[in-house]
mmCIF file of the N, C-alpha and C atoms, coordinates in Angstrom:
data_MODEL
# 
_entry.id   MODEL 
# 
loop_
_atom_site.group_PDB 
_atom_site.id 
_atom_site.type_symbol 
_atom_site.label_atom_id 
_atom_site.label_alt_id 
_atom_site.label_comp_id 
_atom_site.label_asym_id 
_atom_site.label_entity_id 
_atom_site.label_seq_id 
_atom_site.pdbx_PDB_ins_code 
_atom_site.Cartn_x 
_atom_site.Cartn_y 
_atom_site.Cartn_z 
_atom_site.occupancy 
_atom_site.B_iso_or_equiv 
_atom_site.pdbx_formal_charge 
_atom_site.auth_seq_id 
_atom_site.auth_comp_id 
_atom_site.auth_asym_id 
_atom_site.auth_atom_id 
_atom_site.pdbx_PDB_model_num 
ATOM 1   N N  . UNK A 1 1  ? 0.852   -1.176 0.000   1.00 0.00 ? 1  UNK A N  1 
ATOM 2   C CA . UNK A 1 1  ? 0.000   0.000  0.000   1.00 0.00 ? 1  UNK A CA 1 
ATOM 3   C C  . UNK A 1 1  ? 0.899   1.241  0.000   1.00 0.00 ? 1  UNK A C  1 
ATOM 4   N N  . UNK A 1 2  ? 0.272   2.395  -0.781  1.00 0.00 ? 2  UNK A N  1 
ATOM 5   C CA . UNK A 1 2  ? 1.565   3.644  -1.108  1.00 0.00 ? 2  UNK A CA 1 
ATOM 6   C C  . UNK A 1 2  ? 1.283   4.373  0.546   1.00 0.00 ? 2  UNK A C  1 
ATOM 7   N N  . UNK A 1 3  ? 2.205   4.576  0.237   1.00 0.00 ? 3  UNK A N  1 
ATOM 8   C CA . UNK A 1 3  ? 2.352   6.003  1.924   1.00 0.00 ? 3  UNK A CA 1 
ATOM 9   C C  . UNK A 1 3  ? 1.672   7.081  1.090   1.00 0.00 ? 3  UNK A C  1 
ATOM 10  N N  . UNK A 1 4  ? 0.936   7.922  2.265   1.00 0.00 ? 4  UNK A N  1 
ATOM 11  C CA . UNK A 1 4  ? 0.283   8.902  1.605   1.00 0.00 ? 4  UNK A CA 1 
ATOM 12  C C  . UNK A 1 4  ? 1.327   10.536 1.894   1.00 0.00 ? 4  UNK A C  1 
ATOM 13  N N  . UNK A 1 5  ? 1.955   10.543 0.493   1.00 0.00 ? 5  UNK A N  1 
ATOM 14  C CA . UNK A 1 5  ? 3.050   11.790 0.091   1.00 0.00 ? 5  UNK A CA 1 
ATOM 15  C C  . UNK A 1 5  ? 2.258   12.506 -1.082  1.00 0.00 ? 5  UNK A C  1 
ATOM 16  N N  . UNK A 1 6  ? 3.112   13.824 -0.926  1.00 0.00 ? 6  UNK A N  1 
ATOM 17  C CA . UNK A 1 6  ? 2.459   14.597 -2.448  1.00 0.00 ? 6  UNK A CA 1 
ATOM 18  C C  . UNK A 1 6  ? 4.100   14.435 -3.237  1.00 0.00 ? 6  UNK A C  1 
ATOM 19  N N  . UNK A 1 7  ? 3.494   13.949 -4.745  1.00 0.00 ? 7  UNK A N  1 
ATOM 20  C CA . UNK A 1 7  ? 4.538   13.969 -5.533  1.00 0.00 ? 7  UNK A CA 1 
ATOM 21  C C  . UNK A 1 7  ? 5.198   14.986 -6.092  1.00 0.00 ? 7  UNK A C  1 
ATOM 22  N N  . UNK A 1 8  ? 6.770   14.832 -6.869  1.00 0.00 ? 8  UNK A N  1 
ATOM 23  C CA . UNK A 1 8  ? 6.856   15.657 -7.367  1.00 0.00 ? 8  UNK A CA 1 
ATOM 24  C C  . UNK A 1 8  ? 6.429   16.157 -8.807  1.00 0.00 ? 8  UNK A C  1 
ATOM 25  N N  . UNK A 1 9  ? 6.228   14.956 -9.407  1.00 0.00 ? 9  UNK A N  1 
ATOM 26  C CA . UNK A 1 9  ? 5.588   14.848 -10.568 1.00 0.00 ? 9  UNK A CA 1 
ATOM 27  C C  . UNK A 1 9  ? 4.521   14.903 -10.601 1.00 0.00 ? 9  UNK A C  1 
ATOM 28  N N  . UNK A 1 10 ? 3.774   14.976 -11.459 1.00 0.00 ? 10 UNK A N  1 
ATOM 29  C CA . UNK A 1 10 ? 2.324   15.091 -11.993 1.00 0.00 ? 10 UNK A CA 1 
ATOM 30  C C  . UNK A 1 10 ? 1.367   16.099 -11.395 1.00 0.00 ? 10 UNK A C  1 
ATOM 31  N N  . UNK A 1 11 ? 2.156   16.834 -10.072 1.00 0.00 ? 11 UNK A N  1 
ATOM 32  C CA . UNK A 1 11 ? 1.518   17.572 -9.313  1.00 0.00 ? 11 UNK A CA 1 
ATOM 33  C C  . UNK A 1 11 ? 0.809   19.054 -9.962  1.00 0.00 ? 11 UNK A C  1 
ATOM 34  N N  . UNK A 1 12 ? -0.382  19.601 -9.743  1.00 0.00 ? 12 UNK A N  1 
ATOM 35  C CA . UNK A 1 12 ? -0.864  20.917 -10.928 1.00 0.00 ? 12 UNK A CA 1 
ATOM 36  C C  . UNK A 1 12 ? -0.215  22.154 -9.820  1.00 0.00 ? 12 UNK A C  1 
ATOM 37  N N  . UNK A 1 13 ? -1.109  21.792 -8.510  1.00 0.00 ? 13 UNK A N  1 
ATOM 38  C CA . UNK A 1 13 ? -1.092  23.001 -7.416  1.00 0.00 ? 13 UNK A CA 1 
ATOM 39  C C  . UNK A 1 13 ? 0.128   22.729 -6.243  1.00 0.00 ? 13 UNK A C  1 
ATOM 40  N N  . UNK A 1 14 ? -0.225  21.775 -5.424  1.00 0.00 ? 14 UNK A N  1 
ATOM 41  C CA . UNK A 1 14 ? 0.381   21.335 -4.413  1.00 0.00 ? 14 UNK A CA 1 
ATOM 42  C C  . UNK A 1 14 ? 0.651   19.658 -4.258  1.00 0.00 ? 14 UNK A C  1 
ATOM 43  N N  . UNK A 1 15 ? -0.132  18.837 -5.045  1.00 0.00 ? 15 UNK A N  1 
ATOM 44  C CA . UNK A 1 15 ? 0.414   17.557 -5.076  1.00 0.00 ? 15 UNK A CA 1 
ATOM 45  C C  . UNK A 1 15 ? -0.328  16.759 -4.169  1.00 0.00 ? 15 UNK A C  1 
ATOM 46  N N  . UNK A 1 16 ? -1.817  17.669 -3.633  1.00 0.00 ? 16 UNK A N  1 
ATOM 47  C CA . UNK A 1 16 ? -1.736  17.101 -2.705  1.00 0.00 ? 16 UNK A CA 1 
ATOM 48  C C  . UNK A 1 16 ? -3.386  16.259 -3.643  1.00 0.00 ? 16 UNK A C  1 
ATOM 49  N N  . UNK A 1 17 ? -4.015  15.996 -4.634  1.00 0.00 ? 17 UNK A N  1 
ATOM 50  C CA . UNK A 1 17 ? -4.788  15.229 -5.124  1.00 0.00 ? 17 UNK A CA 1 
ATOM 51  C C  . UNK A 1 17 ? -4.388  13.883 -5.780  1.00 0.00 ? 17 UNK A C  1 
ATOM 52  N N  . UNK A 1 18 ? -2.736  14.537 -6.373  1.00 0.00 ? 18 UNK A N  1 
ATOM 53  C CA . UNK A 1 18 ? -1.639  13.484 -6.966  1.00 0.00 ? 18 UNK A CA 1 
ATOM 54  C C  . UNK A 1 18 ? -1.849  12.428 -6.269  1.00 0.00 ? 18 UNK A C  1 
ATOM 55  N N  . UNK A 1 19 ? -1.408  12.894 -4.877  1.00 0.00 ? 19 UNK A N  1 
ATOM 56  C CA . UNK A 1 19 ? -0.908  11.962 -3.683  1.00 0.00 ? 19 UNK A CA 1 
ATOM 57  C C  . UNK A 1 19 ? -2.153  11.159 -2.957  1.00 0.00 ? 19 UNK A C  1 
ATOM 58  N N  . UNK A 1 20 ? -3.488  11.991 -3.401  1.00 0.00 ? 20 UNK A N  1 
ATOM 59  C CA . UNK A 1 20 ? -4.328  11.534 -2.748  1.00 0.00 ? 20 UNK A CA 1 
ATOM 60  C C  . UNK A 1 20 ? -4.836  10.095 -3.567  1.00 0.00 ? 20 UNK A C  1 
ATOM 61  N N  . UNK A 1 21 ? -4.765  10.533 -5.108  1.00 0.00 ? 21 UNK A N  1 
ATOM 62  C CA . UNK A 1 21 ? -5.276  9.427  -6.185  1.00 0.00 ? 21 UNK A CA 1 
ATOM 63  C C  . UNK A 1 21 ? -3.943  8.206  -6.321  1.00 0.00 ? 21 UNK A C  1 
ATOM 64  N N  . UNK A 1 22 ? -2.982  8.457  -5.831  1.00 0.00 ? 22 UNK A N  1 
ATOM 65  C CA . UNK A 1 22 ? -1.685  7.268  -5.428  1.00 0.00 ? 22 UNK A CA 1 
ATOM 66  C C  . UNK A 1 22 ? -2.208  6.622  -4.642  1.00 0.00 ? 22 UNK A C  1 
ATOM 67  N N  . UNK A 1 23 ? -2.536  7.395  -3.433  1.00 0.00 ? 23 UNK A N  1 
ATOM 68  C CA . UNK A 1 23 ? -2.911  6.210  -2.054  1.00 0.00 ? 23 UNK A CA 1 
ATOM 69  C C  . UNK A 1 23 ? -3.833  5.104  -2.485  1.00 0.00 ? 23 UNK A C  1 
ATOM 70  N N  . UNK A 1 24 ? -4.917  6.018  -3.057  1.00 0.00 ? 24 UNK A N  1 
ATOM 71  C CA . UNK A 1 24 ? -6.600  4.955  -2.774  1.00 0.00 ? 24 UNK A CA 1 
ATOM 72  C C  . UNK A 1 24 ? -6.486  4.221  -4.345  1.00 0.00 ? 24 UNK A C  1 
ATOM 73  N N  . UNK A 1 25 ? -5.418  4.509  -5.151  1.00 0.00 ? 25 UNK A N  1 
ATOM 74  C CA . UNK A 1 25 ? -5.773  3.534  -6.588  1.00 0.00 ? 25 UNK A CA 1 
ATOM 75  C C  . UNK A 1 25 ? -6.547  4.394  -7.579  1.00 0.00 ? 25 UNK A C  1 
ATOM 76  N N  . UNK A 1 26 ? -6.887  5.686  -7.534  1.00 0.00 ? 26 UNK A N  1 
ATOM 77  C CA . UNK A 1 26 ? -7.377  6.506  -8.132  1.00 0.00 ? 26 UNK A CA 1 
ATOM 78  C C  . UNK A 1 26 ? -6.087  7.027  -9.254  1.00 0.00 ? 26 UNK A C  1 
ATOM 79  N N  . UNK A 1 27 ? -7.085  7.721  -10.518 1.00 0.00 ? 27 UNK A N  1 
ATOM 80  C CA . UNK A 1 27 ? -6.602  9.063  -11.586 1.00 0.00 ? 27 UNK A CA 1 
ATOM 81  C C  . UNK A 1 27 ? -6.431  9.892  -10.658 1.00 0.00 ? 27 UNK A C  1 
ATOM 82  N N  . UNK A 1 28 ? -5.242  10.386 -10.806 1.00 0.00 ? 28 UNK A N  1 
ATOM 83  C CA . UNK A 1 28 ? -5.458  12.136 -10.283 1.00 0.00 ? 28 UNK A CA 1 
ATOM 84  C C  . UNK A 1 28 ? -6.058  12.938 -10.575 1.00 0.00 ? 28 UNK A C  1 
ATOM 85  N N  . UNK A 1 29 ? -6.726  12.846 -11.840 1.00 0.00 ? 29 UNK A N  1 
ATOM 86  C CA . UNK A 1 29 ? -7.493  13.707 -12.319 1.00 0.00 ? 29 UNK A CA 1 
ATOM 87  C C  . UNK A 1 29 ? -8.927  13.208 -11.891 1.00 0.00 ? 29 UNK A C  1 
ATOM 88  N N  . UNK A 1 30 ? -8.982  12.068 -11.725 1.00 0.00 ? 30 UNK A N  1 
ATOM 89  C CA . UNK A 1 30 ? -10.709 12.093 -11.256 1.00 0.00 ? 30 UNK A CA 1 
ATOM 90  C C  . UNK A 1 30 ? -10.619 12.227 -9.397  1.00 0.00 ? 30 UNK A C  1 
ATOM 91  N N  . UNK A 1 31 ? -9.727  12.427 -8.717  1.00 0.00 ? 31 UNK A N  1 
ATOM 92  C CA . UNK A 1 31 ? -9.812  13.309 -7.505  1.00 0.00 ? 31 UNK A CA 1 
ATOM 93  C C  . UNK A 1 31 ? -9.725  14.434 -7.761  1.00 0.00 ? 31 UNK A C  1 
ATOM 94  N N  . UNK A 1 32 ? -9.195  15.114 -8.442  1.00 0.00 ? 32 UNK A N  1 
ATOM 95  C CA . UNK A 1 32 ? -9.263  16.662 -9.002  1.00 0.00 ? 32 UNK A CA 1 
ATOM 96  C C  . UNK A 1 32 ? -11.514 16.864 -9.349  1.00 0.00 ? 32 UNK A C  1 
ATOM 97  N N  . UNK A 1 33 ? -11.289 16.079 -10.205 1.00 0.00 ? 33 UNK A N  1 
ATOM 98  C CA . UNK A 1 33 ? -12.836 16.362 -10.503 1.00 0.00 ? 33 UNK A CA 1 
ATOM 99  C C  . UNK A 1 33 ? -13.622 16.219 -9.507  1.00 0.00 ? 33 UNK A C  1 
ATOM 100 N N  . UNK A 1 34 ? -13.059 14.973 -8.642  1.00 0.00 ? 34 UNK A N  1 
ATOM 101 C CA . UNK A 1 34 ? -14.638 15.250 -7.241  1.00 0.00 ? 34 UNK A CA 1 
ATOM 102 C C  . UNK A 1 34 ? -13.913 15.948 -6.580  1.00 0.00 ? 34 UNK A C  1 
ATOM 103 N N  . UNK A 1 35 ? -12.810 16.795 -6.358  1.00 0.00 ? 35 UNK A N  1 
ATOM 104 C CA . UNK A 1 35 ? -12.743 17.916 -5.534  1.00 0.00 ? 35 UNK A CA 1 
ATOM 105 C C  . UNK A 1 35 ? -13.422 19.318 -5.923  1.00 0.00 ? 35 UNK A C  1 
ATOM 106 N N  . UNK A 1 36 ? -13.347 19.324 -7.408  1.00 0.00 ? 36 UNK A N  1 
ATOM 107 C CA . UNK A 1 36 ? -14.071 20.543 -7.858  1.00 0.00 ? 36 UNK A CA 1 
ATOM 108 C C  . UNK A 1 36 ? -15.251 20.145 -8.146  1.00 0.00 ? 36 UNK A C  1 
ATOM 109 N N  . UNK A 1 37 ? -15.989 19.333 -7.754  1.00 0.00 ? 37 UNK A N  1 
ATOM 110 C CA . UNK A 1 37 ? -17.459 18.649 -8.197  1.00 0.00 ? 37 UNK A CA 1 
ATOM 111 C C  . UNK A 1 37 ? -17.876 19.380 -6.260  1.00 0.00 ? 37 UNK A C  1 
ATOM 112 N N  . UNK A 1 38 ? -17.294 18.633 -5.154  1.00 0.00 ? 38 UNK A N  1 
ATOM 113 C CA . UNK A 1 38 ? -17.578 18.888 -4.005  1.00 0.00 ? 38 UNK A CA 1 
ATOM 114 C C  . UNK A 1 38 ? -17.207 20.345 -3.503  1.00 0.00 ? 38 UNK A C  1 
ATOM 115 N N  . UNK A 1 39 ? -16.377 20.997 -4.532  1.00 0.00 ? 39 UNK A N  1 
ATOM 116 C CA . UNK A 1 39 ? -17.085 22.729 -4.133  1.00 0.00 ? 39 UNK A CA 1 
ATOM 117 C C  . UNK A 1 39 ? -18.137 23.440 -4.346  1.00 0.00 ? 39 UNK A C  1 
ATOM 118 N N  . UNK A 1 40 ? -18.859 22.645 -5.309  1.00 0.00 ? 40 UNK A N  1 
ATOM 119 C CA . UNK A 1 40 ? -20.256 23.350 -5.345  1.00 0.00 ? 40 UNK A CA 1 
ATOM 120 C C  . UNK A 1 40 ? -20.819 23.098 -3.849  1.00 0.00 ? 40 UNK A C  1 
ATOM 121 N N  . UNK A 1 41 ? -20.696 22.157 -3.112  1.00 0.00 ? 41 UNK A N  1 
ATOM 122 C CA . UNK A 1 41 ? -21.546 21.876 -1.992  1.00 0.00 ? 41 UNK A CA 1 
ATOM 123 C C  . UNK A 1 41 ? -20.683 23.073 -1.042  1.00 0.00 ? 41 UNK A C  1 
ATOM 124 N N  . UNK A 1 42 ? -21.524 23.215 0.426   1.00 0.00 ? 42 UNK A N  1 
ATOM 125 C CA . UNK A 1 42 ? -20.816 24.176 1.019   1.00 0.00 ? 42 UNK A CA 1 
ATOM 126 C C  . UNK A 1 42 ? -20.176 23.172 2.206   1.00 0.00 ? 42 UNK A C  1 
ATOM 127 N N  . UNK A 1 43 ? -18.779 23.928 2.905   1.00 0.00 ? 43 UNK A N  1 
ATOM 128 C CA . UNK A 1 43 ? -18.206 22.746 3.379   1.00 0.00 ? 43 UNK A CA 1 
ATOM 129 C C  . UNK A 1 43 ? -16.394 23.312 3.514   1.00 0.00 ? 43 UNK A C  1 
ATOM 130 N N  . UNK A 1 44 ? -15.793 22.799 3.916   1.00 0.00 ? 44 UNK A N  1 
ATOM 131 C CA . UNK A 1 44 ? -14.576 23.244 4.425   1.00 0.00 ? 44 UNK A CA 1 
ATOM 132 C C  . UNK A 1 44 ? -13.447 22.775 3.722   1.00 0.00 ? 44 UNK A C  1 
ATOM 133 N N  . UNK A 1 45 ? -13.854 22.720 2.034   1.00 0.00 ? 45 UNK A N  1 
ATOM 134 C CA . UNK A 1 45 ? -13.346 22.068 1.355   1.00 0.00 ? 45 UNK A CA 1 
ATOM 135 C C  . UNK A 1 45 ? -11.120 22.450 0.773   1.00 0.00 ? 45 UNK A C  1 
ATOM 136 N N  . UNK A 1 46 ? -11.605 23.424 1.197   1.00 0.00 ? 46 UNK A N  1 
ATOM 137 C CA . UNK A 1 46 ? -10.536 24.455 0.462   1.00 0.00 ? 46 UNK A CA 1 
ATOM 138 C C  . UNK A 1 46 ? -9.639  24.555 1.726   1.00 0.00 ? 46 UNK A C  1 
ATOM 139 N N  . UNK A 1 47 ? -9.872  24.627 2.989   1.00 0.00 ? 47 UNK A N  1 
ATOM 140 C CA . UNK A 1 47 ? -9.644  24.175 4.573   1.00 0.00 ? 47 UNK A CA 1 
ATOM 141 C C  . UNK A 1 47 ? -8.748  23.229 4.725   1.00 0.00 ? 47 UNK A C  1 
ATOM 142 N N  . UNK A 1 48 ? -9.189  21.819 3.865   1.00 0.00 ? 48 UNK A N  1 
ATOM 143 C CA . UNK A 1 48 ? -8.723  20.418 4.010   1.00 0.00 ? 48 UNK A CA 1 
ATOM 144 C C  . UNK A 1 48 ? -7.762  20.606 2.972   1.00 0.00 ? 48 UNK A C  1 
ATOM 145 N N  . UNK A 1 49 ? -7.931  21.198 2.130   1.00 0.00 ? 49 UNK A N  1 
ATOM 146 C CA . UNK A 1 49 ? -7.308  21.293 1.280   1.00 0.00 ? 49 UNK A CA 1 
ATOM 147 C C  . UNK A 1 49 ? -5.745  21.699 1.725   1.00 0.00 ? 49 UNK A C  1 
ATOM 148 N N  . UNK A 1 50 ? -5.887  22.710 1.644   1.00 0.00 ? 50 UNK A N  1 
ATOM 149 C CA . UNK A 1 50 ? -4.496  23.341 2.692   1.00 0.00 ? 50 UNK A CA 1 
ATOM 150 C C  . UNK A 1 50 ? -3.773  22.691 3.545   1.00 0.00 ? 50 UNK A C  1 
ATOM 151 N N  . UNK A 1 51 ? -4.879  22.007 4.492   1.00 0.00 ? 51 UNK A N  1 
ATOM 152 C CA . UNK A 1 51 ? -4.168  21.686 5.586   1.00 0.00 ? 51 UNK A CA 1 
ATOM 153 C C  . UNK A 1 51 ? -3.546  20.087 5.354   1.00 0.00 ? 51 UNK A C  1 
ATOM 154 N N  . UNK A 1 52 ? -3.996  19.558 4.301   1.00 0.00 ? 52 UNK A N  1 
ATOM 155 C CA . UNK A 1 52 ? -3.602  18.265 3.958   1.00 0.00 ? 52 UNK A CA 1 
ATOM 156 C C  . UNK A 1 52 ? -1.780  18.541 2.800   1.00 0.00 ? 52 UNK A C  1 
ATOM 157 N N  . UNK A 1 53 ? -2.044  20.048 2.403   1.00 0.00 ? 53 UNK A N  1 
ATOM 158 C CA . UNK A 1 53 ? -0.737  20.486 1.594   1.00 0.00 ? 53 UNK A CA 1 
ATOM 159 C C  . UNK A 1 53 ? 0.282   20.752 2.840   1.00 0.00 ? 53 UNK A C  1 
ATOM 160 N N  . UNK A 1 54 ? 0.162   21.339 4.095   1.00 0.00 ? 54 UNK A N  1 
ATOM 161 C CA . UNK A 1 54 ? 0.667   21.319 4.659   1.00 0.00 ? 54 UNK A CA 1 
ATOM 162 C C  . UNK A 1 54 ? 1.680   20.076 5.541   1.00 0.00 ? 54 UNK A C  1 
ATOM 163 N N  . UNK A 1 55 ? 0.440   19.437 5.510   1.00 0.00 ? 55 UNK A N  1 
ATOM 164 C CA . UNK A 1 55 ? 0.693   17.819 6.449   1.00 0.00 ? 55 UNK A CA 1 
ATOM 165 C C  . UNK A 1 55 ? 1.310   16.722 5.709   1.00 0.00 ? 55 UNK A C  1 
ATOM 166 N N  . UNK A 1 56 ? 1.127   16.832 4.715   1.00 0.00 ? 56 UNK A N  1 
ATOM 167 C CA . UNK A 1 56 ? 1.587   15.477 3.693   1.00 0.00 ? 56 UNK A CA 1 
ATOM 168 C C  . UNK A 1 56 ? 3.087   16.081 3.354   1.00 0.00 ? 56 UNK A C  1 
ATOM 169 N N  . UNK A 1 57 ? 3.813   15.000 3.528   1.00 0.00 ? 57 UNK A N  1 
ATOM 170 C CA . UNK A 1 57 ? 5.328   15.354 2.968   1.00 0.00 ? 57 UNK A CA 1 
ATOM 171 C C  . UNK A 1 57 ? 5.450   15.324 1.364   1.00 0.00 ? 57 UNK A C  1 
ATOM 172 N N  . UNK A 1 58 ? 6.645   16.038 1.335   1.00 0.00 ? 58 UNK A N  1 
ATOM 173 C CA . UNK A 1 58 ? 7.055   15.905 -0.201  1.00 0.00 ? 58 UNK A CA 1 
ATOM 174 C C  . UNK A 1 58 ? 7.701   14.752 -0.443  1.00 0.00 ? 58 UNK A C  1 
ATOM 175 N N  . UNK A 1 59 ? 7.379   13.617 -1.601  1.00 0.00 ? 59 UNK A N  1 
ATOM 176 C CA . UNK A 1 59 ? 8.079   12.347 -1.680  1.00 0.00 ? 59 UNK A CA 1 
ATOM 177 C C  . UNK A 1 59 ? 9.794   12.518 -2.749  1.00 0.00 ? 59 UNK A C  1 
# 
């Protein structure tokens, strides 16, 4: 199972959807899409966002 890091590659912003679609077996790009699909809803999305760029190491 991958450790959950943001890459240096493939990364757009911060690496941190890259890293998220590594862990779970996902496209990066279709965590990109339900991240910008789940900003229409209201929610602390942009919050997690950050704070997961912060927390996740660089691999």
């Amino acid at each position: 199972m991958a450790v959950l890091t943001r890459p240096r590659e493939g990364a757009m912003i911060g690496g941190v959807c890259a890293g998220l679609g590594e862990r779970f077996g996902l496209s990066a790009n279709v965590v990109r899409l339900l991240f910008v699909l789940s900003c229409l809803l209201p929610g602390p999305q942009f919050i997690i966002y950050i704070a997961l760029w912060v927390i996740m190491p660089r691999r």
